[in-house]
N, CA, C and O atoms as a GROMACS GRO file, in nm:
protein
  356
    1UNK      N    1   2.240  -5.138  -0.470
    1UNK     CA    2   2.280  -5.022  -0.547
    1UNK      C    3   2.429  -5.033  -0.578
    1UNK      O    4   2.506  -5.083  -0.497
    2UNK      N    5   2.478  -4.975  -0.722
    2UNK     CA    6   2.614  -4.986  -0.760
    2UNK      C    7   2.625  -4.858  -0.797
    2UNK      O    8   2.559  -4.788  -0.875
    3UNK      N    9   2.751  -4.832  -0.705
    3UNK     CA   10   2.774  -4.678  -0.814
    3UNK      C   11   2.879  -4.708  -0.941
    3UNK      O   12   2.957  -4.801  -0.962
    4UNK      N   13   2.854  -4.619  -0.996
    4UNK     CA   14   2.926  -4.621  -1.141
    4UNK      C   15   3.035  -4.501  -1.162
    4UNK      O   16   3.002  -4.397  -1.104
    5UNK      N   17   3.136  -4.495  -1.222
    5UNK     CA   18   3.245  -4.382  -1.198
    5UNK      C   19   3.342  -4.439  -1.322
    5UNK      O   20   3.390  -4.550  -1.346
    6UNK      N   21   3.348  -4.305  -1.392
    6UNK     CA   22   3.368  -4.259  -1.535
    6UNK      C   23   3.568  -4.256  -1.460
    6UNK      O   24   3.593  -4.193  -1.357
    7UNK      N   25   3.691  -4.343  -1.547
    7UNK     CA   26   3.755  -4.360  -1.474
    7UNK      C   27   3.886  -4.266  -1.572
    7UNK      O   28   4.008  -4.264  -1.559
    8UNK      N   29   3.788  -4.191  -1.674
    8UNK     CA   30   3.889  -4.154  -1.781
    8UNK      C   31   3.824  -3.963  -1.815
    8UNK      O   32   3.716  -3.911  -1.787
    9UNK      N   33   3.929  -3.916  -1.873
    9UNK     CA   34   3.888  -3.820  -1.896
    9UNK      C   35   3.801  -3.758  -2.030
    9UNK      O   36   3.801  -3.638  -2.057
   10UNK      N   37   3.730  -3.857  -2.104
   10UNK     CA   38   3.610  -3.817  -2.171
   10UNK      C   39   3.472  -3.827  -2.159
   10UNK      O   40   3.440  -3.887  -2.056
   11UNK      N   41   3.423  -3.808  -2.194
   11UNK     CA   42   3.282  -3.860  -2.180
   11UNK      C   43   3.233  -3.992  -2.222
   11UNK      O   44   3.260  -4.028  -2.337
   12UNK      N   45   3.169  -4.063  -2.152
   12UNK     CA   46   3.093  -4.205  -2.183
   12UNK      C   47   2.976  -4.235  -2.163
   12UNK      O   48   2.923  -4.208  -2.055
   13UNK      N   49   2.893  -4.310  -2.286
   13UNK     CA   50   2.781  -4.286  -2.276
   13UNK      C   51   2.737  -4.479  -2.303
   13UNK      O   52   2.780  -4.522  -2.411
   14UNK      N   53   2.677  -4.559  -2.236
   14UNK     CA   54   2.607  -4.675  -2.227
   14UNK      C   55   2.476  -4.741  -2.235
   14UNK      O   56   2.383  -4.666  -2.206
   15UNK      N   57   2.448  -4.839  -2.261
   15UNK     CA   58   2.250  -4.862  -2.304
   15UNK      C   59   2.248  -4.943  -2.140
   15UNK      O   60   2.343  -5.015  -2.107
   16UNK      N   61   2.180  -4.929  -2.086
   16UNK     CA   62   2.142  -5.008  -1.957
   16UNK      C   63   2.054  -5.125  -2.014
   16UNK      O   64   1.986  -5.136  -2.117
   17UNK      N   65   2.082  -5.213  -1.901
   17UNK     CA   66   1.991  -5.320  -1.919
   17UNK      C   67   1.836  -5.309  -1.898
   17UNK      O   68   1.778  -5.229  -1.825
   18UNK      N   69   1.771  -5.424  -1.996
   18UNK     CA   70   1.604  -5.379  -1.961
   18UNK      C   71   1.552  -5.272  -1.977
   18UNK      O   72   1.496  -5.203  -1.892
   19UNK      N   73   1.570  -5.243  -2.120
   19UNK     CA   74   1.474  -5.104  -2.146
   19UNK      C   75   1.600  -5.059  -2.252
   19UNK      O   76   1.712  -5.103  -2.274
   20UNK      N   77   1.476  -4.892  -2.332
   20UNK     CA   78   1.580  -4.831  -2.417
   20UNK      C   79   1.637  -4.744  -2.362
   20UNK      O   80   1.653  -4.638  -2.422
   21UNK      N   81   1.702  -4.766  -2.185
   21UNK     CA   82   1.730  -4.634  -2.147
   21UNK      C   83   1.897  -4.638  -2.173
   21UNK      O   84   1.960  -4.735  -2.214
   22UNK      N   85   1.943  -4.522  -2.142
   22UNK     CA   86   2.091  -4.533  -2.136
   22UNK      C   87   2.129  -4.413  -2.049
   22UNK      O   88   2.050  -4.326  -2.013
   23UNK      N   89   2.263  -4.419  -2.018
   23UNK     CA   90   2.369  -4.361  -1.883
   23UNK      C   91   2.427  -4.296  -1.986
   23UNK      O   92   2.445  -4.354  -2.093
   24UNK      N   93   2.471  -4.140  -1.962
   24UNK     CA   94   2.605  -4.094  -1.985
   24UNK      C   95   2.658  -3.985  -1.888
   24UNK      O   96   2.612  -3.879  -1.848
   25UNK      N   97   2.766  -4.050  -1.869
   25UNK     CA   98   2.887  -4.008  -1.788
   25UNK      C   99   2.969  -3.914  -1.857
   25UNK      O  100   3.003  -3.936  -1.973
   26UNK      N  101   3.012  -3.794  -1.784
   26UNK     CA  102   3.092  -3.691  -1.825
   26UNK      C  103   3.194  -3.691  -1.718
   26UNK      O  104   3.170  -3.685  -1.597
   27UNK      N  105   3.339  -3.700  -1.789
   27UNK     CA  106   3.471  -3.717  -1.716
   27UNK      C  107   3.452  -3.721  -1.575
   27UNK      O  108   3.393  -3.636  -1.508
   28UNK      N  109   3.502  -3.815  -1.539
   28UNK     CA  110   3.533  -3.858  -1.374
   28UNK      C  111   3.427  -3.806  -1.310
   28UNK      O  112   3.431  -3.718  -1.223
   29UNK      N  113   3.303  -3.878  -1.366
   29UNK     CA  114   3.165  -3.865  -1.274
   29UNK      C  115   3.123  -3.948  -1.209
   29UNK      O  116   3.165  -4.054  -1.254
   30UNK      N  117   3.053  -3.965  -1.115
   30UNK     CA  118   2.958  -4.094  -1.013
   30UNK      C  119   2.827  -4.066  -1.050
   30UNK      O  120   2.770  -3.957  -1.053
   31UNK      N  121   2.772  -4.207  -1.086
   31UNK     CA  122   2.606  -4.206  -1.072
   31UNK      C  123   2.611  -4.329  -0.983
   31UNK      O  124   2.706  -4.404  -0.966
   32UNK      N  125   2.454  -4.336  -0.914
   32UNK     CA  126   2.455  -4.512  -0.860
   32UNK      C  127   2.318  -4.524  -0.974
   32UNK      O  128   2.244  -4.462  -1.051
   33UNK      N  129   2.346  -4.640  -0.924
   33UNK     CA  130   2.241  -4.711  -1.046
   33UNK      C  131   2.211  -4.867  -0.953
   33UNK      O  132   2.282  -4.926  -0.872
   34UNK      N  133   2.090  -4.893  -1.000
   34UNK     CA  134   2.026  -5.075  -0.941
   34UNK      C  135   2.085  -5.198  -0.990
   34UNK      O  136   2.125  -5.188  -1.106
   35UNK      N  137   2.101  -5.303  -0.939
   35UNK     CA  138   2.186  -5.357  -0.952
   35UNK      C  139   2.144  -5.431  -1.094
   35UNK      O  140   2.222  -5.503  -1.155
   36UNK      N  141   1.977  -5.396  -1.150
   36UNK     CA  142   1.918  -5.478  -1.280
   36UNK      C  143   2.001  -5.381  -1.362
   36UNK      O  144   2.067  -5.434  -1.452
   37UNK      N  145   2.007  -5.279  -1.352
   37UNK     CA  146   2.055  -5.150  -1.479
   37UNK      C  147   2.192  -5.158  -1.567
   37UNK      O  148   2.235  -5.101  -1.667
   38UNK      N  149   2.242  -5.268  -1.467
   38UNK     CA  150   2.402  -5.278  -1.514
   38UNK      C  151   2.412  -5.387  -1.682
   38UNK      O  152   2.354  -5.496  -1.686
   39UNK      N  153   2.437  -5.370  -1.721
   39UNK     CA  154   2.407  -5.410  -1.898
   39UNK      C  155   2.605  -5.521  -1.926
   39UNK      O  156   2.714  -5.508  -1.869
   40UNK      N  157   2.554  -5.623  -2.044
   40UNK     CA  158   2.700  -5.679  -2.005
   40UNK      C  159   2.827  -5.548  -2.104
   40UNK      O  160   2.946  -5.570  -2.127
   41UNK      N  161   2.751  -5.430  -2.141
   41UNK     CA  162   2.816  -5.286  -2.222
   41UNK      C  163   2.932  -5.277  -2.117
   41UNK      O  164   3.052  -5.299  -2.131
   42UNK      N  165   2.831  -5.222  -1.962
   42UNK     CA  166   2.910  -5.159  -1.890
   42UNK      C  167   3.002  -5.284  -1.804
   42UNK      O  168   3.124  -5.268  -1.792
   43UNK      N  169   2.976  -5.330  -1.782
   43UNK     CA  170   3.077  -5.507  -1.723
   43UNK      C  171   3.221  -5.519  -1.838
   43UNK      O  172   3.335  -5.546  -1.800
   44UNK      N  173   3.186  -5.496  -1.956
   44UNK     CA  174   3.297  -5.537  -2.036
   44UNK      C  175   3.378  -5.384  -2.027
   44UNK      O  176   3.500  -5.375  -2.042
   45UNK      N  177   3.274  -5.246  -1.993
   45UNK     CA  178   3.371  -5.139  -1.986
   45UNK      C  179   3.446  -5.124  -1.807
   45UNK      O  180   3.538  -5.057  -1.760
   46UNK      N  181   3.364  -5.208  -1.759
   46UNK     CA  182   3.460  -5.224  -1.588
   46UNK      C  183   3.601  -5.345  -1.628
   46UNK      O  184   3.714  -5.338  -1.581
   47UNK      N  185   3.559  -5.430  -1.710
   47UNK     CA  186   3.662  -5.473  -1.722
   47UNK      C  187   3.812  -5.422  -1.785
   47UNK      O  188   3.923  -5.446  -1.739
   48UNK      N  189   3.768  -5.326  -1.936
   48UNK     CA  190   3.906  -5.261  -1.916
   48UNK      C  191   3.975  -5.185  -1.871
   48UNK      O  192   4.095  -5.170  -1.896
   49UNK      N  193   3.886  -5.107  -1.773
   49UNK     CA  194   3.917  -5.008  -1.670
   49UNK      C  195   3.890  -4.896  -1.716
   49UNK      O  196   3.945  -4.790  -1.685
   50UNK      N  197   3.783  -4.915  -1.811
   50UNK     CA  198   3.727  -4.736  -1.836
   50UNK      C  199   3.628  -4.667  -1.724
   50UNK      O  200   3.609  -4.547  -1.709
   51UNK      N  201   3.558  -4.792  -1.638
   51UNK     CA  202   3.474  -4.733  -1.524
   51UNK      C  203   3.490  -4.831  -1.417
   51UNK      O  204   3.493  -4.952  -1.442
   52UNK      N  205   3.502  -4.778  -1.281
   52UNK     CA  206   3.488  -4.873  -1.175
   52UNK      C  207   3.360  -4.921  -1.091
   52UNK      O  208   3.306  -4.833  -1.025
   53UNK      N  209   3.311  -5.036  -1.085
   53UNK     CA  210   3.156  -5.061  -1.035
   53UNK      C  211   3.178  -5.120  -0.863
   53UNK      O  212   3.236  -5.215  -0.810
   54UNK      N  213   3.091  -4.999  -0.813
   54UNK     CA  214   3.158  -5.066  -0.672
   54UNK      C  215   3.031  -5.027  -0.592
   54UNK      O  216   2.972  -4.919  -0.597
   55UNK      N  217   2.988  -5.183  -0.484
   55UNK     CA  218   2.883  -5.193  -0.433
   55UNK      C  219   2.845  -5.092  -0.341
   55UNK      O  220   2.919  -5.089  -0.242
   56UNK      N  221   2.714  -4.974  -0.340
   56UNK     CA  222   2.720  -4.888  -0.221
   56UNK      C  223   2.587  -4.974  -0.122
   56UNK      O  224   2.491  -5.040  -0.163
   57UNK      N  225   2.631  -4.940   0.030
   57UNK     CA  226   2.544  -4.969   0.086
   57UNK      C  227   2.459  -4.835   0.141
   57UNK      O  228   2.529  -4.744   0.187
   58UNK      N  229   2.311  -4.816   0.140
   58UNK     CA  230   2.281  -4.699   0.216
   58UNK      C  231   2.312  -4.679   0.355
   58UNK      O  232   2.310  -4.777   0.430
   59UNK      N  233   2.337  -4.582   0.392
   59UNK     CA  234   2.371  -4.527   0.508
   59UNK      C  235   2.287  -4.415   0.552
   59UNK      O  236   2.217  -4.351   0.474
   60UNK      N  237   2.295  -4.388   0.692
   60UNK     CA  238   2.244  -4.276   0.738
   60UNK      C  239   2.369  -4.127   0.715
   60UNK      O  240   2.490  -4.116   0.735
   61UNK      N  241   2.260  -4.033   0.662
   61UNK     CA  242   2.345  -3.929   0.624
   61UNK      C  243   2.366  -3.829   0.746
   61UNK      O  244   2.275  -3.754   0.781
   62UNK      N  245   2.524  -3.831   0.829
   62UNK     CA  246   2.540  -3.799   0.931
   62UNK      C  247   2.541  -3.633   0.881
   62UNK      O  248   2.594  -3.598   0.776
   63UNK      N  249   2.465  -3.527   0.986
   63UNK     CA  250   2.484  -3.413   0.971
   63UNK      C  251   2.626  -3.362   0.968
   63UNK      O  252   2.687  -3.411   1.063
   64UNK      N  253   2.698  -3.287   0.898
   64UNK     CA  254   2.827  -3.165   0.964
   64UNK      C  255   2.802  -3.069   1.030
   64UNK      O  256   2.712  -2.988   1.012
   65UNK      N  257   2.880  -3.071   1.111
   65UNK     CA  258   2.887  -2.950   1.206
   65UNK      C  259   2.980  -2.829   1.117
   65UNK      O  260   3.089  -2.846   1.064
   66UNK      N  261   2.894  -2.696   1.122
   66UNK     CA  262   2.974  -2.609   1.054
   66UNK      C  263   3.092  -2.587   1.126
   66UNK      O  264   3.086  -2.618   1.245
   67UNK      N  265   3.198  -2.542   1.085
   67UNK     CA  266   3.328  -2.498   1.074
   67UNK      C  267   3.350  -2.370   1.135
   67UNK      O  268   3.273  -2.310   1.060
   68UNK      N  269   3.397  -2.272   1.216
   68UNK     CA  270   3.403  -2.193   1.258
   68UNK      C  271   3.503  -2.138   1.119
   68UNK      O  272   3.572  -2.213   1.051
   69UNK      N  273   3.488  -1.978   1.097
   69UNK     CA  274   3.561  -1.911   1.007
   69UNK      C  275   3.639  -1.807   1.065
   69UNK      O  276   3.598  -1.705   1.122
   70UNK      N  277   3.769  -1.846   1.043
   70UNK     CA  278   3.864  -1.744   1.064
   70UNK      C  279   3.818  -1.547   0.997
   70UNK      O  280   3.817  -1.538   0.874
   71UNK      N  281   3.800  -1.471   1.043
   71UNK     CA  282   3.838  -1.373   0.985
   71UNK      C  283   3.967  -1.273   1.012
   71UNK      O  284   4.022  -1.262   1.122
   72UNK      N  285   3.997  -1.220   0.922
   72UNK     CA  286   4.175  -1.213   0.895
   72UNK      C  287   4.149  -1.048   0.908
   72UNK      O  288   4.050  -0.987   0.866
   73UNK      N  289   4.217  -1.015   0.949
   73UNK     CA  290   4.210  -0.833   1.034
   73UNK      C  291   4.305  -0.808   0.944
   73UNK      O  292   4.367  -0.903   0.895
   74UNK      N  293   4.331  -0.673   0.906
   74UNK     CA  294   4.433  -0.609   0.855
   74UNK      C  295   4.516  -0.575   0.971
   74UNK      O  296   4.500  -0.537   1.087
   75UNK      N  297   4.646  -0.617   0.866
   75UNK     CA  298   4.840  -0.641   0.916
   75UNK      C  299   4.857  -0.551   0.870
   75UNK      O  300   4.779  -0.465   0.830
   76UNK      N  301   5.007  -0.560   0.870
   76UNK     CA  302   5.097  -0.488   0.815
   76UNK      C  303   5.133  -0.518   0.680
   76UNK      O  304   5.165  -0.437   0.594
   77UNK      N  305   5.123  -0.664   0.669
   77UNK     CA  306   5.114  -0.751   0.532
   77UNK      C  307   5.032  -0.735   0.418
   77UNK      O  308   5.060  -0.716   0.300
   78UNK      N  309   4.897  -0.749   0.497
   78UNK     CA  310   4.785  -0.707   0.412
   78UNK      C  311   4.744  -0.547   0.391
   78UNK      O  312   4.709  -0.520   0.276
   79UNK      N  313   4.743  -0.443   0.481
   79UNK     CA  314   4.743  -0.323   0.437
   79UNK      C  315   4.628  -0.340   0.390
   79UNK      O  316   4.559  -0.441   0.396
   80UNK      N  317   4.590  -0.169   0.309
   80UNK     CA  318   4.470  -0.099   0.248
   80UNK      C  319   4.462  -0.188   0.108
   80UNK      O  320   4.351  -0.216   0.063
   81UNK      N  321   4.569  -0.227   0.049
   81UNK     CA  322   4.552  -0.262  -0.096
   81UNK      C  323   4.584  -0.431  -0.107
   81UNK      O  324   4.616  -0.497  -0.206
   82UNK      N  325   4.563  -0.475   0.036
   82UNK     CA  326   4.602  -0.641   0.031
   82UNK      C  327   4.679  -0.705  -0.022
   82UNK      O  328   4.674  -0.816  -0.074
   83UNK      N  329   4.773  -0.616  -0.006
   83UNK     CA  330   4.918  -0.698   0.051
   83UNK      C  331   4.973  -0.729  -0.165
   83UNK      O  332   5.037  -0.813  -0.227
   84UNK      N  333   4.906  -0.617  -0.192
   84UNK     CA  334   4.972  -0.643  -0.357
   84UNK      C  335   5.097  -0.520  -0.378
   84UNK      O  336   5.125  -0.441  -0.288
   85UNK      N  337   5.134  -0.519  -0.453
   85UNK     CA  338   5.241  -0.428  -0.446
   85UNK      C  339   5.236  -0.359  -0.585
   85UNK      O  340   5.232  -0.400  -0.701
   86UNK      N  341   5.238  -0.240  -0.526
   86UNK     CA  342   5.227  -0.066  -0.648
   86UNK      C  343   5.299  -0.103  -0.767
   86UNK      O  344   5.413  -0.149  -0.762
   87UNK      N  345   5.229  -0.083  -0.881
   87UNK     CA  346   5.282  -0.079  -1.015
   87UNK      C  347   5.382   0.070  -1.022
   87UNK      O  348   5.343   0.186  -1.015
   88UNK      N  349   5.532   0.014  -1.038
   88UNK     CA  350   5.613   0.135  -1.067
   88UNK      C  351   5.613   0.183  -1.242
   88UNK      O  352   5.584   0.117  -1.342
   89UNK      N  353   5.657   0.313  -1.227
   89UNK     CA  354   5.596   0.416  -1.359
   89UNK      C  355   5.721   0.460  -1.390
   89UNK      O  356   5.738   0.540  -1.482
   0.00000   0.00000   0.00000
């Protein structure tokens, strides 16, 4: 598997190899794709540096542990109207 990553800020759109399918990428996106899918389109667009092709290996997807969440008590700072300050008249 190769992922693919849009290295510019427009949209890009490519014909894959083997077949009439094609890829399009919208600004600084990742797809992966097989290593047959890669077309010599997108090779000549890794070469000028419009996308970067970089080998992924699968991995096991390690769970996260949730995050404990702060909750924030009313200060003196924050007050009834959170801490914005009165429009004078």
């Amino acid at each position: 598997m190769i992922e693919i990553k849009n290295l510019l800020f427009q949209p890009l759109t490519f014909h894959l190899a083997g077949g009439g399918r094609g890829l399009h990428l919208n600004p600084r996106e990742r797809r992966t794709l097989g290593e047959g899918d890669i077309s010599p389109e997108i090779d000549a667009a890794a070469k000028r540096g419009f996308v970067s092709l970089t080998p992924v290996t699968p991995t096991a997807s390690v769970p996260e542990t949730p995050r404990e969440e702060l909750v924030e008590t009313e200060t003196e700072s924050t007050g009834a109207n959170g801490g914005k300050r009165r429009k004078r008249r």
